[in-house]
C-alpha positions, 0 to 999 in steps of 0.5 A: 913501446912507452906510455907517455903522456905530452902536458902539450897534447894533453894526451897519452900517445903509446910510442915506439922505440924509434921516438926515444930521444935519450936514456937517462940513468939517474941513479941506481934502479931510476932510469928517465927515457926522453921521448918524442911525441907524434907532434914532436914535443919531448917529455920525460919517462921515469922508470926502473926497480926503485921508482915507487909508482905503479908503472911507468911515470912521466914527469 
């Protein structure tokens, strides 16, 4: 499951694994996850070790 938050929606929606579009590995420690929202916009997740941020990130 991801919390992401769609700028579209204005809301956070916790998403399942199946609404992941792609993995990104950025860099070493820095991972962006593109997920799809219920009403099917995409947005992007930051996570991983070097990411300096309480929890998961969208950007």
């Amino acid at each position: 499951m991801f919390l992401a938050y769609c700028d579209e929606c204005e809301e956070r929606f916790l998403l399942p694994v199946s609404h992941v579009k792609a993995v990104h590995n950025l860099a070493h420690g820095v991972i962006a996850v593109e997920v799809v929202c219920y009403e099917g916009h995409v947005s992007m997740v930051m996570t991983g070790s070097d990411i300096d941020i309480s929890g998961p990130a969208t950007v």
